[in-house]
C-alpha positions as a printed NumPy array, in Angstrom:
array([[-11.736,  26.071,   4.019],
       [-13.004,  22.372,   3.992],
       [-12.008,  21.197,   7.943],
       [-10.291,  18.228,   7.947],
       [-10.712,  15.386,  11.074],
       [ -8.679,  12.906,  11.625],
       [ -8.533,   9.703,  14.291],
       [ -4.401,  10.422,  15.567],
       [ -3.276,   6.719,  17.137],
       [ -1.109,   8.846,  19.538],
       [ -4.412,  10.907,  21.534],
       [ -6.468,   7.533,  20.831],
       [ -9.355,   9.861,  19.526],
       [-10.515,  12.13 ,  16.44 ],
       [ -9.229,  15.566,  16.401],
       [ -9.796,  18.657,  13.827],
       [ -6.005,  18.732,  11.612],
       [ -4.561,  21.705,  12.075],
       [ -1.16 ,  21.867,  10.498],
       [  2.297,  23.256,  11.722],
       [  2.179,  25.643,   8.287],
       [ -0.596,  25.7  ,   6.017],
       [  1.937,  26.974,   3.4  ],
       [  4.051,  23.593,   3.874],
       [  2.02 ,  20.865,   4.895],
       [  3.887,  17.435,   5.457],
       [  3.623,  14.089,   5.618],
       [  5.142,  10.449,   6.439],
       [  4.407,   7.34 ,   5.32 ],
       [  6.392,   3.943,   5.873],
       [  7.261,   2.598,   2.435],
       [  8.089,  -1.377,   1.465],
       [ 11.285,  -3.691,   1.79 ],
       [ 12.362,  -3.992,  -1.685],
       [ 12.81 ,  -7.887,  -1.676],
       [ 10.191,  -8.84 ,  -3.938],
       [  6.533,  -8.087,  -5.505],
       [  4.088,  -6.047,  -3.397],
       [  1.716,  -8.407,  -2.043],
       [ -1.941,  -6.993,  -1.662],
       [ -1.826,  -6.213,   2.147],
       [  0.985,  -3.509,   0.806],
       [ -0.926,  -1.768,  -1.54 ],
       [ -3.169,  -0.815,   1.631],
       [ -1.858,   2.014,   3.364],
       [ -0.407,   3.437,  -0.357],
       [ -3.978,   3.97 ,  -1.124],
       [ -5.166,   4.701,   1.737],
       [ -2.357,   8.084,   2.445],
       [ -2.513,   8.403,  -1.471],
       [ -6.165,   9.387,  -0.874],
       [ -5.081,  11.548,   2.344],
       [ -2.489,  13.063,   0.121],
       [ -5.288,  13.822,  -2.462],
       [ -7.342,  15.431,   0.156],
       [ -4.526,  17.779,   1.475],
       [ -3.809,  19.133,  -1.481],
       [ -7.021,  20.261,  -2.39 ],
       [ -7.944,  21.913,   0.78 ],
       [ -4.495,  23.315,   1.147],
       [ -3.302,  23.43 ,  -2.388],
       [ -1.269,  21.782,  -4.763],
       [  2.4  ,  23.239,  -3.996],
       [  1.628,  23.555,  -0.167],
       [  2.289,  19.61 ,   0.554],
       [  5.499,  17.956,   0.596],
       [  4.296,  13.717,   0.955],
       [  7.073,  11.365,   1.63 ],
       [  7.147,   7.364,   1.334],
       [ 10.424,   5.436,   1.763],
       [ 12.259,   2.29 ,  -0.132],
       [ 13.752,   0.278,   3.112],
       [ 16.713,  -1.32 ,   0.302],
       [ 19.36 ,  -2.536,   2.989],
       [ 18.029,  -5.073,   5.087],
       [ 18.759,  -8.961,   5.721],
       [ 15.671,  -9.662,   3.649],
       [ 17.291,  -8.439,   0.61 ],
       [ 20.513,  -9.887,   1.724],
       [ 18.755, -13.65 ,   1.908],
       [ 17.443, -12.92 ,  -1.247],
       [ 20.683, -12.144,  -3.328],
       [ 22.574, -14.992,  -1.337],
       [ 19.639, -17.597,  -2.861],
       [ 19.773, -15.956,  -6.334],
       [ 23.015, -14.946,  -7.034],
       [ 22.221, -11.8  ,  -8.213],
       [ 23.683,  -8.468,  -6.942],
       [ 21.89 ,  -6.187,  -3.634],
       [ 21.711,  -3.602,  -6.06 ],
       [ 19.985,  -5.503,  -8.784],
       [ 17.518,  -6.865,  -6.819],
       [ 16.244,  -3.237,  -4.819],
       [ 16.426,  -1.589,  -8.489],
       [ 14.348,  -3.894,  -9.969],
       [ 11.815,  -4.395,  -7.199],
       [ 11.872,  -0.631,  -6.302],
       [ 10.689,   0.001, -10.346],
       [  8.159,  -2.978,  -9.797],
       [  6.494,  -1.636,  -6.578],
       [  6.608,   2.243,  -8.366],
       [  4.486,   0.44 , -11.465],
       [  2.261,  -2.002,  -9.256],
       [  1.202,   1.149,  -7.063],
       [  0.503,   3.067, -10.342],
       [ -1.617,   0.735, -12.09 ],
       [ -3.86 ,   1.008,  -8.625],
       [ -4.079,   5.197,  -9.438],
       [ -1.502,   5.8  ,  -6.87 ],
       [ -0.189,   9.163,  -7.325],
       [  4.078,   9.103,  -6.543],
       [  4.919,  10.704,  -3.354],
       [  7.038,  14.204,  -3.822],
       [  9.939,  12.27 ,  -2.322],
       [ 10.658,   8.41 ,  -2.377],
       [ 14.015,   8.302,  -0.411],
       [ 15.928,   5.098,  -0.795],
       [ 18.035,   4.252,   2.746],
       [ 21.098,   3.524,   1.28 ],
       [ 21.054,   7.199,  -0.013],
       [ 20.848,   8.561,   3.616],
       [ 23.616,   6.613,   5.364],
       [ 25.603,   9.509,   6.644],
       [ 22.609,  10.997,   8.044],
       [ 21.971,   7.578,  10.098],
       [ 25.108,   8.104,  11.918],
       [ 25.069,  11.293,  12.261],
       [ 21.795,  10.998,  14.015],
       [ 23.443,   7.508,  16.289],
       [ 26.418,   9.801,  17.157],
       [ 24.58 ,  12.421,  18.558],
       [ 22.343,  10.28 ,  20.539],
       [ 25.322,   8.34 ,  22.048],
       [ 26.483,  12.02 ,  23.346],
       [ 23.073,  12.891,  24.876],
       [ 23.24 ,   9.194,  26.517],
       [ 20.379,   7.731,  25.191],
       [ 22.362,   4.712,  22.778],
       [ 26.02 ,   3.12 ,  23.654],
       [ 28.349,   1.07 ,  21.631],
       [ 28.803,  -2.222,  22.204],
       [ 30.455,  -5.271,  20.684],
       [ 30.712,  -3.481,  16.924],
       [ 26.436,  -2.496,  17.65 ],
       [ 25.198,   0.652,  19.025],
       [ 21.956,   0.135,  20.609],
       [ 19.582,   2.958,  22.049],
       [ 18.998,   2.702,  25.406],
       [ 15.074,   2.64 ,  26.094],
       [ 15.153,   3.625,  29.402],
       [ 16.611,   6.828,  28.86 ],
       [ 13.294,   7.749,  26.759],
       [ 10.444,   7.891,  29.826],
       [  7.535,   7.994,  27.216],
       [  8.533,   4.502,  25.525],
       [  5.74 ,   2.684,  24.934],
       [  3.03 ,   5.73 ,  24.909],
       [  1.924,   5.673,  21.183],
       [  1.073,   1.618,  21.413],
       [ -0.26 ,   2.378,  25.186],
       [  2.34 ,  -0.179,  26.349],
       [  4.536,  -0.083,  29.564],
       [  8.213,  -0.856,  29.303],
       [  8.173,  -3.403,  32.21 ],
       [  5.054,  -5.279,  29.747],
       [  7.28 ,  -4.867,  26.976],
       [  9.785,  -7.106,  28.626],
       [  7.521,  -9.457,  30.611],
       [  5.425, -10.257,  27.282],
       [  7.711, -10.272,  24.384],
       [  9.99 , -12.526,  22.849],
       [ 12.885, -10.463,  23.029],
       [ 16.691, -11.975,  21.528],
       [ 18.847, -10.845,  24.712],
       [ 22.3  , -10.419,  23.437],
       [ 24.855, -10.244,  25.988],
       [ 25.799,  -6.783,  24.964],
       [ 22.483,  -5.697,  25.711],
       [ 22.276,  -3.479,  28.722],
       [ 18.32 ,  -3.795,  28.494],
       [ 16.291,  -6.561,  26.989],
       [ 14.355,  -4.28 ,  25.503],
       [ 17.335,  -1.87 ,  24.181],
       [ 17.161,  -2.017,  19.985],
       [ 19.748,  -1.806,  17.477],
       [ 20.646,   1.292,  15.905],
       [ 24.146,   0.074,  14.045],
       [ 25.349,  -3.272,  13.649],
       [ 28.587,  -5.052,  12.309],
       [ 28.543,  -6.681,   8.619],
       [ 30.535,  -9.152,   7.217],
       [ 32.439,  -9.802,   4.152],
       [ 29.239, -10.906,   2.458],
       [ 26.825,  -8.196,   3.068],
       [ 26.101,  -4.347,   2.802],
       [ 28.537,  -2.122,   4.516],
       [ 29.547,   1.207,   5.295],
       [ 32.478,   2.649,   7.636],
       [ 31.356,   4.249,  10.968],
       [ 32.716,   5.229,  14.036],
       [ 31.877,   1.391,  15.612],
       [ 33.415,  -0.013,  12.775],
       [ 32.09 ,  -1.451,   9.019],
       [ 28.338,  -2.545,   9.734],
       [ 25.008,  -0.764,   8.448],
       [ 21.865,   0.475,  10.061],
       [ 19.096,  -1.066,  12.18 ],
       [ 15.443,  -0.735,  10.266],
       [ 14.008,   2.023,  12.751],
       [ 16.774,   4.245,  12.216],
       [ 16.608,   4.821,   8.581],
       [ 12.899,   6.051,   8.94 ],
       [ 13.983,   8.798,  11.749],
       [ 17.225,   9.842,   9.758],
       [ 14.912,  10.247,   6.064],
       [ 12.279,  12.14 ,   7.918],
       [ 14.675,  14.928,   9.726],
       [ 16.415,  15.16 ,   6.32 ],
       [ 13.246,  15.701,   4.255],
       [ 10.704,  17.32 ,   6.752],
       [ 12.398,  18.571,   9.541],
       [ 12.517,  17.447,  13.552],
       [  8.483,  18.483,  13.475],
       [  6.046,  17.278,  11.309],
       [  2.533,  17.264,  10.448],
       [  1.295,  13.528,   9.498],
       [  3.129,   9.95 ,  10.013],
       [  1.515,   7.177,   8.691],
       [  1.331,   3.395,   7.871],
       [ -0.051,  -0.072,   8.699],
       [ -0.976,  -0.603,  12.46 ],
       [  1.387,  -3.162,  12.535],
       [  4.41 ,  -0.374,  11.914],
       [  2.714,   0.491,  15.222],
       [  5.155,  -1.482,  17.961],
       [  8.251,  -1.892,  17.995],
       [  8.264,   0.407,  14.545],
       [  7.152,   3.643,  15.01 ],
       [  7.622,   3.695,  19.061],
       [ 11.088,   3.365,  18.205],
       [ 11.204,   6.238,  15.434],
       [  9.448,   8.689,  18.303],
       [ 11.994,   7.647,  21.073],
       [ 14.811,   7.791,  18.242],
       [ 13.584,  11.428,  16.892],
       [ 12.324,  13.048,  20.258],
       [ 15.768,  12.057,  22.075],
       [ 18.103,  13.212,  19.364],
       [ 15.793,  16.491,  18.734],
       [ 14.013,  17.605,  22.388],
       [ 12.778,  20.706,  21.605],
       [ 10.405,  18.559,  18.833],
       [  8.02 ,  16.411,  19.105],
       [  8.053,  14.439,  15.831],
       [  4.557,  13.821,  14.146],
       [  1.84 ,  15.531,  15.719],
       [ -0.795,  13.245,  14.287],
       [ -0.343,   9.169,  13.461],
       [ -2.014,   7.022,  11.664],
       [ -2.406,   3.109,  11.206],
       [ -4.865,   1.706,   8.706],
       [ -6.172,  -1.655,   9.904],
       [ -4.564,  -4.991,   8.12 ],
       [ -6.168,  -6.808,   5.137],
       [ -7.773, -10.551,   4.792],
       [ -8.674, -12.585,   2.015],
       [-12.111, -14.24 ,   2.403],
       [-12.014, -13.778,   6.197],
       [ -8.605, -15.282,   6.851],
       [ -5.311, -13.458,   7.231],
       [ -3.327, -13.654,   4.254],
       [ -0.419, -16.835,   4.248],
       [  1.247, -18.949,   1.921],
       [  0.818, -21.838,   4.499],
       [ -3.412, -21.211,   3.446],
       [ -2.75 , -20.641,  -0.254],
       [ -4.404, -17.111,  -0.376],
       [ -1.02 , -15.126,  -0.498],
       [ -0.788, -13.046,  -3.631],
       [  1.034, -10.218,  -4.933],
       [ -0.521,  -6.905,  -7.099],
       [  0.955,  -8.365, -10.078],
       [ -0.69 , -11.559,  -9.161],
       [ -4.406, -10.018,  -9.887],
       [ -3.448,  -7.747, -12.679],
       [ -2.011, -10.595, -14.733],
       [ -4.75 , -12.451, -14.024],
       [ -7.155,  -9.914, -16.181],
       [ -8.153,  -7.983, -13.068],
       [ -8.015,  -4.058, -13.843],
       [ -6.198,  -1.327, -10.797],
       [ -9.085,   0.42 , -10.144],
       [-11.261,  -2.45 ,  -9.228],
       [ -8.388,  -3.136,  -6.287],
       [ -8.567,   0.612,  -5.784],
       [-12.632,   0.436,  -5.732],
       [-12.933,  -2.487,  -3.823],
       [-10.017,  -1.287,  -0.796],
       [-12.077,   2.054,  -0.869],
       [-14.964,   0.658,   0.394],
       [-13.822,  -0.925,   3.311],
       [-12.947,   2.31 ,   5.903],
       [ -9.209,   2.694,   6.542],
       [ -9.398,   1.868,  10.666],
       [-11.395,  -1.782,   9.86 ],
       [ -9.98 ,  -5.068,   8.988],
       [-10.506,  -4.913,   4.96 ],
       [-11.669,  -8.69 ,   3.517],
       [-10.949,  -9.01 ,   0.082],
       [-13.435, -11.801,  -1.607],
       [-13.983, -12.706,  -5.329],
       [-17.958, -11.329,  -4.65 ],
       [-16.133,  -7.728,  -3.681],
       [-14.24 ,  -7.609,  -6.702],
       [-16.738,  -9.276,  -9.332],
       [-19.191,  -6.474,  -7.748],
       [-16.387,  -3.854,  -8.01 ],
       [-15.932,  -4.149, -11.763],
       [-19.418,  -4.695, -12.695],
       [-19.852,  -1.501, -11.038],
       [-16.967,   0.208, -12.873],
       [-18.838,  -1.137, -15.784],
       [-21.671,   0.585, -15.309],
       [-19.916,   3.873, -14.362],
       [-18.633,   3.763, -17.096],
       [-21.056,   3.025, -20.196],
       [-20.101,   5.796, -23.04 ],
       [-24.035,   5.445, -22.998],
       [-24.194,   6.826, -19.933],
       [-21.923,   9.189, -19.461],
       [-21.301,  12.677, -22.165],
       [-18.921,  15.108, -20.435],
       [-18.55 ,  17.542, -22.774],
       [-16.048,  20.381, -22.048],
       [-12.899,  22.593, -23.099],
       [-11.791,  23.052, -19.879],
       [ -8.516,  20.728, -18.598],
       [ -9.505,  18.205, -16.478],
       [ -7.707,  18.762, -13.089],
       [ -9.136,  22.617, -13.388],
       [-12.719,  20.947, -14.235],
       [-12.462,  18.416, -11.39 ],
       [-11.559,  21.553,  -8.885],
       [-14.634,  23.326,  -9.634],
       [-17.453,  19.988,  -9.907],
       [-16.331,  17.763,  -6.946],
       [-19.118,  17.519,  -4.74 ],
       [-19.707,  18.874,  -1.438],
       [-20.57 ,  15.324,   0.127],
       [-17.81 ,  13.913,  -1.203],
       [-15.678,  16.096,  -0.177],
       [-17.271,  16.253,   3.602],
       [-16.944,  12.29 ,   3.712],
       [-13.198,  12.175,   3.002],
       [-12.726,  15.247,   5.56 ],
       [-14.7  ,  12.91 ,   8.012],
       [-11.016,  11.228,   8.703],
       [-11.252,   9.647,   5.262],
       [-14.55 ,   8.106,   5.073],
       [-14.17 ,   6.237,   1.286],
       [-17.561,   4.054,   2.025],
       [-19.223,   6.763,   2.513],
       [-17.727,   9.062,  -0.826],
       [-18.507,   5.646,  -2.608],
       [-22.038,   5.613,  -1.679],
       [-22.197,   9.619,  -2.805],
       [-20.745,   8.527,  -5.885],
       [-23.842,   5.811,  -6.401],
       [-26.308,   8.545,  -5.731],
       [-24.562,  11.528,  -8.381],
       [-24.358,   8.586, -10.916],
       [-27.781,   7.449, -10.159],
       [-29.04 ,  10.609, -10.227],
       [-27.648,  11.646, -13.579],
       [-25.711,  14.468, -11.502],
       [-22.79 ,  13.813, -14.193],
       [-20.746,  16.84 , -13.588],
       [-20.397,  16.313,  -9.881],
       [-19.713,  12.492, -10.556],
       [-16.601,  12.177, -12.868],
       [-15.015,  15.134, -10.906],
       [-15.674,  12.876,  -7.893],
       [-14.776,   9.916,  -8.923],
       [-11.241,  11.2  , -10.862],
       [-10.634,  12.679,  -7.141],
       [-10.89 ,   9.432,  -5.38 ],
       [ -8.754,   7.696,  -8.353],
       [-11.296,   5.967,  -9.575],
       [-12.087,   5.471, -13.876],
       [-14.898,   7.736, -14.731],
       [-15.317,   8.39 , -18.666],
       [-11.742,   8.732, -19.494],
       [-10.33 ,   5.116, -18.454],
       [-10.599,   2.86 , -21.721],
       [-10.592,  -0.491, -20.192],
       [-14.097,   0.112, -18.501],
       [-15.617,   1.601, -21.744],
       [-14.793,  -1.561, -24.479],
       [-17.929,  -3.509, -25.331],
       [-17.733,  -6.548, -23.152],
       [-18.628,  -9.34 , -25.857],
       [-19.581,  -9.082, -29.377],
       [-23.2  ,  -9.67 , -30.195],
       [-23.836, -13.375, -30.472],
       [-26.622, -15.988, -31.867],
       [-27.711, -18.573, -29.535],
       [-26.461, -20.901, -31.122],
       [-22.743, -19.855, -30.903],
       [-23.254, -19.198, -27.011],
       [-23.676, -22.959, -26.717],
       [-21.   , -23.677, -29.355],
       [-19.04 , -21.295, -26.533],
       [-20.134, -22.745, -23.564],
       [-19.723, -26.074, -24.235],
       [-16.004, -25.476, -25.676],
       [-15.239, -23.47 , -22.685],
       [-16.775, -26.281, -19.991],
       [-14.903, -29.033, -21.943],
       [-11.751, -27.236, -21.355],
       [-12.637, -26.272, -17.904],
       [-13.094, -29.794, -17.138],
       [ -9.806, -31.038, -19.103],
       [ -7.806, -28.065, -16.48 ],
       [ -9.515, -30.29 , -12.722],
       [ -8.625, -33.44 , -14.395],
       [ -5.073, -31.345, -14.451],
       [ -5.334, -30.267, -11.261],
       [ -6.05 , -33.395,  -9.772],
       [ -3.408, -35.092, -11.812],
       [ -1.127, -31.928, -10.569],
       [  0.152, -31.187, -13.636],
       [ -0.236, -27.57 , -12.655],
       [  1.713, -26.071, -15.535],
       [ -1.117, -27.331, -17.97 ],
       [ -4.   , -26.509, -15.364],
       [ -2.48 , -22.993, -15.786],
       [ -2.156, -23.127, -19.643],
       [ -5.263, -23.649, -19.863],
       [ -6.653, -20.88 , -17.519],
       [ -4.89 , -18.62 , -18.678],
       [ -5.207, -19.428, -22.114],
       [ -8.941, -18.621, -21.469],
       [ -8.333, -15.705, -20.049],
       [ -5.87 , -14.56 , -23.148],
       [ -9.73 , -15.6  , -25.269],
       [-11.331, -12.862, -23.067],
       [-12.953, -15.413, -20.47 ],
       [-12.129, -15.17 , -16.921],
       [-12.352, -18.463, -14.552],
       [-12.957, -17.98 , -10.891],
       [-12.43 , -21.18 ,  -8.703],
       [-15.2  , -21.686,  -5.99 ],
       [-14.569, -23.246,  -2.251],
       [-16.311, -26.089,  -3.016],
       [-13.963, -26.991,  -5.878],
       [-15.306, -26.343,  -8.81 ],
       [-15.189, -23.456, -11.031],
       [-17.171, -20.843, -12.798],
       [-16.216, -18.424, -15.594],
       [-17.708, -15.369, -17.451],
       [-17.09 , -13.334, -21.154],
       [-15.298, -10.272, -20.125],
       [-13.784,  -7.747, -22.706],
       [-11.939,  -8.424, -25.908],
       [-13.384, -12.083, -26.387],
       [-11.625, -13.519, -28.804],
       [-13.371, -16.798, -30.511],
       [-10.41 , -17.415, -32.613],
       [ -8.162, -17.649, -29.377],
       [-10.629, -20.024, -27.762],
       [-10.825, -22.797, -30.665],
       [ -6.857, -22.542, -30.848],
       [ -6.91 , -24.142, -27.043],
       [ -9.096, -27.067, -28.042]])
């Protein structure tokens, strides 16, 4: 059996996985607030455990791995959002809950065995704040029940923090019910205007860090294999779920291993709407840019490192696709279904790389040398493992642009830099509604426009050119 390593944030090292039961294997992961689209720092850590997942159920088998992800869908983000738009809670969470589920698809995310939504697990929530009230570690308190973190003598352990830094260095709201500065909320009052459900402390719902520890007892049990998510899950998040879980269950100890992937940037900066680099999934795939090219190009940054995405990554991420991809290149002939045929063929290095606490840069690289090396077998098997297109993904295999004489490539060029230029006269006009017309009226032809830092912009023929489409924008 392949031997699995893994960095756990809790031991601060890399340790050899060894599971509670092989036979049940389980695992964690913090899901999204269902307020709106999945930005592109979200669909991180779903690929990132999505490949984990992969890996555990080939080494321990299909039916021995029970993966978890939650929908947070009560929160005072979604309650902003309904007040601005008039629109029902429930309306909004079903509709981005659905978006996030397709999003995370169309990036070869595999769904999770079970995708609890909070609102489905209230009773559990206070049955899990009761008890901890009668084994002292939470009180009630003005309509709130807060857990006292005092009471819990390893606070602070997974994010190597003290309890006396805590309070010394954060900017912690001290209500006047709060015995501690540092105490968090567990239950709290609600008004006439949002989400509510009867307790014993009165209508109110539940603090974010509760819902996580409630879903998890419910679904996996008081011990667990794997908990997962972004690093910055990592404090107050997840130091609250282990105080939360360890005092209202002792004789557990929660998640034996955790795991934070590393945040995302977009060409070296963090990701804002203040800097104009903030986009969504949906953003990129309306914009003509294929799943698996986000799925390539987050692959081949290692889960544990700041991940930049940059135009380069992702121009070089499809072109490679491309090439993976050439019918020309690529003749897998065979009778046999494919997960059984990917079983047998995935390669050994692969396979060692991943176990290597998921080393995707390195299976990538592998993946260069099968393809290069006309090792075809071992190559689709591999790449279909990691979620990535390899002969059966039809985007990657149309012919790019129909053949062409010279002399319509300069009829096309020139039509296609006359428009460009009519979309910055736009822009610098702001009349952004025909500056986007016009892009993505080009991209509807089959050309894609990239916009440079130095202001000016670029563009290529990618699949399904259509001439008739471009003369129609003239």
């Amino acid at each position: 059996m392949t031997t699995i390593k893994l960095h756990n944030t809790k031991t601060r090292q890399r340790e050899v996985f060894t599971p509670i039961d092989d036979k049940n294997v389980r695992m964690y992961v913090c899901g999204p607030t269902v307020y709106d689209r999945a930005h592109l720092g979200n669909a991180r850590p779903v690929i990132v455990f999505d490949v984990l997942n992969r890996l555990l159920r080939h080494v321990y088998g299909n039916d021995h791995v029970t993966y978890v992800r939650n929908f947070t869908d009560v929160d005072d983000k979604i309650n902003a959002r309904a007040a601005e738009s008039g629109r029902s809670i429930g309306q909004i969470t079903d509709e981005t809950t659905q978006w996030f589920l397709e999003d995370m698809a169309a990036v070869g995310a595999l769904e999770p065995d079970h995708m609890p939504r909070a609102t489905a697990y209230i009773p559990q929530m206070v049955a899990m704040i009761d008890e901890l009230i009668a084994k002292g570690h939470a009180y009630a308190a003005e309509g709130h029940v807060l857990f006292a973190v005092e009471s819990y003598k390893k606070y602070g352990a997974l994010s190597g923090r003290s309890i006396d830094d805590m309070i010394a260095g954060a900017r912690v709201e001290v209500a006047p019910y709060k015995r501690n500065p540092m105490d968090f909320v567990l239950w709290k009052p609600s008004d006439a205007d949002t989400p509510g459900w009867d307790s014993p402390w009165g209508r109110g719902r539940p603090g974010w860090h509760i819902e996580c520890s409630a879903m998890a007892y419910e679904l996996l049990g008081a011990h667990f294999d794997i908990h997962g998510g972004g690093n910055d899950l990592m404090f107050p998040h997840h130091e609250n779920e282990i105080a939360q879980s360890c005092c209202a269950h002792p004789e557990s100890e929660f998640a034996n291993v955790w795991m934070h992937n590393e945040m995302l940037q977009v060409e070296g900066k963090k990701m804002s709407k203040s800097l104009g680099n903030f986009f969504t999934v949906r953003d990129l795939l309306d914009q003509g840019v294929p799943g698996e090219v986000i799925r390539f190009v987050m692959l081949s940054t290692h889960y544990r490192k700041p991940m930049d995405w940059t135009d380069k990554k992702r121009d070089e991420a499809e072109k490679t696709l491309r090439e993976w991809n050439n019918p020309d290149r690529i003749s897998i002939v065979s009778d046999t279904a494919a997960s059984e045929f990917d079983r047998k063929h995935i390669d050994n290095d692969v396979m060692d790389c991943l176990a290597e606490d998921l080393n995707t840069p390195g299976a990538i690289s592998v993946l260069h040398r099968l393809f290069k090396d006309g090792n075809m077998e071992q190559f689709v098997a591999s790449a279909r493992y990691l979620g990535l297109p390899a002969a059966d993904f039809e985007y990657f295999q149309k012919s790019s642009i129909p053949a062409m004489t010279e002399q319509i490539n300069v009829m096309v060029a020139n039509t296609v830099n006359d428009l460009i230029g009519a979309r910055a006269k736009a822009k610098s006009e702001r009349n952004f509604s025909e500056a986007d017309r016009i892009r993505d009226g080009l991209l509807g032809a089959g050309i894609r426009v990239t916009d440079r830092k130095d202001g000016t912009s670029g563009w290529e023929l990618v699949a399904d050119f259509d001439p008739a489409k471009l003369e129609a924008l003239k």
